[in-house]
N, C-alpha and C positions, 0 to 999 in steps of 0.2 A: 623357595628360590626367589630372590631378588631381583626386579627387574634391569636392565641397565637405563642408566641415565638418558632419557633422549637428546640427540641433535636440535635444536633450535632453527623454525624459519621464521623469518620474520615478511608480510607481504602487507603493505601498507600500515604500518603501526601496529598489524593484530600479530601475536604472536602464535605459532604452531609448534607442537612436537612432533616428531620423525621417529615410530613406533616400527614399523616396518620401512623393507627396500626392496623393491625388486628394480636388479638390473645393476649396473656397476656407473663410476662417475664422479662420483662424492671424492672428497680431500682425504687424506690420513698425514697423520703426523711423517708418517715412514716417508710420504711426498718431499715432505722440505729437510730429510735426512735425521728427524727425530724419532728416536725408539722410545714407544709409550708402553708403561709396566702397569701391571695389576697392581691394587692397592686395595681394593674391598670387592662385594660383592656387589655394588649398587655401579662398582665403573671398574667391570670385567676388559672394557676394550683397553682402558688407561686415556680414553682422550675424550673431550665433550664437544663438538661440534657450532659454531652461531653461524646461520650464511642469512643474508637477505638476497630477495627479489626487489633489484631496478631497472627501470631502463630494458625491461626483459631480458635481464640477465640475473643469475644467480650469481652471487659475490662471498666469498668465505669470509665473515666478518669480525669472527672470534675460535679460538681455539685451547682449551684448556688442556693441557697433558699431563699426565704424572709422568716423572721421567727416574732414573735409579740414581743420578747425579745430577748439579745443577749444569747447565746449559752454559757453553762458552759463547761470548759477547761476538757477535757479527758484522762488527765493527771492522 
């Protein structure tokens, strides 16, 4: 079994992975009305997560999705 991709935090320049969760909070694509697909087994959820820590705030700073079609412009 392959693991999935981790979430990325970033908290002062050092970079972390996000291996486990307990407790609910976190973003999903499903939040800003994007459905993310399976594509392999290393990115079973369909989405990779980047948040940084500033200001004592966590900030969602990146978001990679696989999606079934491309994305209409939000313009």
């Amino acid at each position: 079994m392959t693991a999935q991709i981790p979430d990325k935090f970033v908290l002062n320049s050092e970079n972390f992975s996000l291996i486990g969760l307990k407790g609910q909070g976190l973003f999903k694509p499903e939040d800003f009305g994007i459905v993310p697909h399976f594509t392999c087994t290393a990115c079973w959820r369909g989405y990779v997560m980047r948040y940084i820590f500033t200001d004592d705030q966590l900030i969602l700073d990146g978001m990679r999705v696989n999606v079934d079609s491309p994305l209409k412009s939000m313009e």
